[in-house]
C-alpha atoms as one frame of an Amber mdcrd trajectory, in Angstrom:
protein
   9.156   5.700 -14.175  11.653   7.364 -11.659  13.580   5.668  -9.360  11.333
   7.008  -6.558   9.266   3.862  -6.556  12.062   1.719  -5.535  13.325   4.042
  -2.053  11.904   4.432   1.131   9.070   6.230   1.725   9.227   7.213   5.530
   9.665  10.725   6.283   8.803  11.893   2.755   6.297  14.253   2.139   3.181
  12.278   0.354   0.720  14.120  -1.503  -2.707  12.421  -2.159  -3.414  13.504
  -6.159  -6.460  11.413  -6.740  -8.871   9.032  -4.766 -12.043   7.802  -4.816
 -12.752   9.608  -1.594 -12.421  13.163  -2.267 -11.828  13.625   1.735  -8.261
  12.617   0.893  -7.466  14.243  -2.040  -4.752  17.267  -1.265  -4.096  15.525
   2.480  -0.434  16.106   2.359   1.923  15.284   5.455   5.112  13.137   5.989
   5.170   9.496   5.871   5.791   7.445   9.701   4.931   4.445   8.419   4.511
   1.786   5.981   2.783  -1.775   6.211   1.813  -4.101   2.383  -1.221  -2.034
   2.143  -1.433   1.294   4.607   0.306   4.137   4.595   0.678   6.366   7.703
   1.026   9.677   7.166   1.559  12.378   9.683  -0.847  15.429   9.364  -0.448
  18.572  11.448   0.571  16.219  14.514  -2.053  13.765  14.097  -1.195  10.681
  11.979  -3.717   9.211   9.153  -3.627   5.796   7.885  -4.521   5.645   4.361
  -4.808   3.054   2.438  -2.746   2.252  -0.600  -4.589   0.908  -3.433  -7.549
   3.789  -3.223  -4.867   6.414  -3.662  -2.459   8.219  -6.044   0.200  10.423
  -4.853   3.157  11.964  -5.027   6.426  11.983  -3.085   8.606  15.394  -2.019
   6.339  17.688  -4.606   7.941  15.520  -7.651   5.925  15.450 -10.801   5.189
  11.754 -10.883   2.145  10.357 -10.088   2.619   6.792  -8.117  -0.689   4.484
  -8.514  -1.113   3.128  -4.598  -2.233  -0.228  -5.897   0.956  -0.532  -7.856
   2.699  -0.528  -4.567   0.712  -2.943  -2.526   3.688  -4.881  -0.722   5.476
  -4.800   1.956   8.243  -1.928   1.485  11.539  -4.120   1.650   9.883  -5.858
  -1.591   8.954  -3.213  -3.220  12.730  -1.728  -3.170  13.824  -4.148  -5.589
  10.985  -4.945  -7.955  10.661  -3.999 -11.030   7.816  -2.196 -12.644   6.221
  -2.001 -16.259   7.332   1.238 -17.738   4.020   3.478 -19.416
C-alpha cells in the first residue's frame, strides 16, 4: 500500500474506479472537501458529495485502487493510521 492513504486528499484529483452505482463510476474531479464518511468532489464547477464506503478510487491517475470504506474517518485520523498490507 502507498503512502497515498496516509496524505491529504483536498485538491487531488479522485477518480471513482468502482461503485455500486454505476452513475459514479469514471466521475473524476478534484477533491474540496472531506468529512468521516463524504467526500466532496468538484466536477466541472459543480461539487458532488459522494460517499466513501460505496466507492473505490484513485488519487492523481496513480495505479492504486483505495477501498472508500477503508477510509471511513475523519481525515486528521486517517493520516496516521496504519493499514493491513494485501
Amino acid at each position: 500500500m502507498s503512502d497515498s492513504i496516509h496524505m491529504p486528499f483536498l485538491a487531488r484529483n479522485l477518480t471513482v474506479q468502482a461503485s455500486p452505482d454505476s452513475d459514479l463510476i469514471g466521475l473524476s474531479g478534484t477533491v474540496v472537501g472531506e468529512t468521516r464518511r463524504t467526500i466532496a468532489v468538484d466536477v466541472g464547477g459543480q461539487t458532488k458529495t459522494l460517499a466513501k464506503n460505496v466507492i473505490d478510487f484513485t488519487l492523481d491517475n496513480e495505479e492504486e485502487i483505495i477501498q472508500g470504506a477503508m477510509v471511513c474517518q475523519r481525515p486528521e485520523d486517517r493520516i496516521h493510521r496504519n493499514y493491513r498490507r494485501n
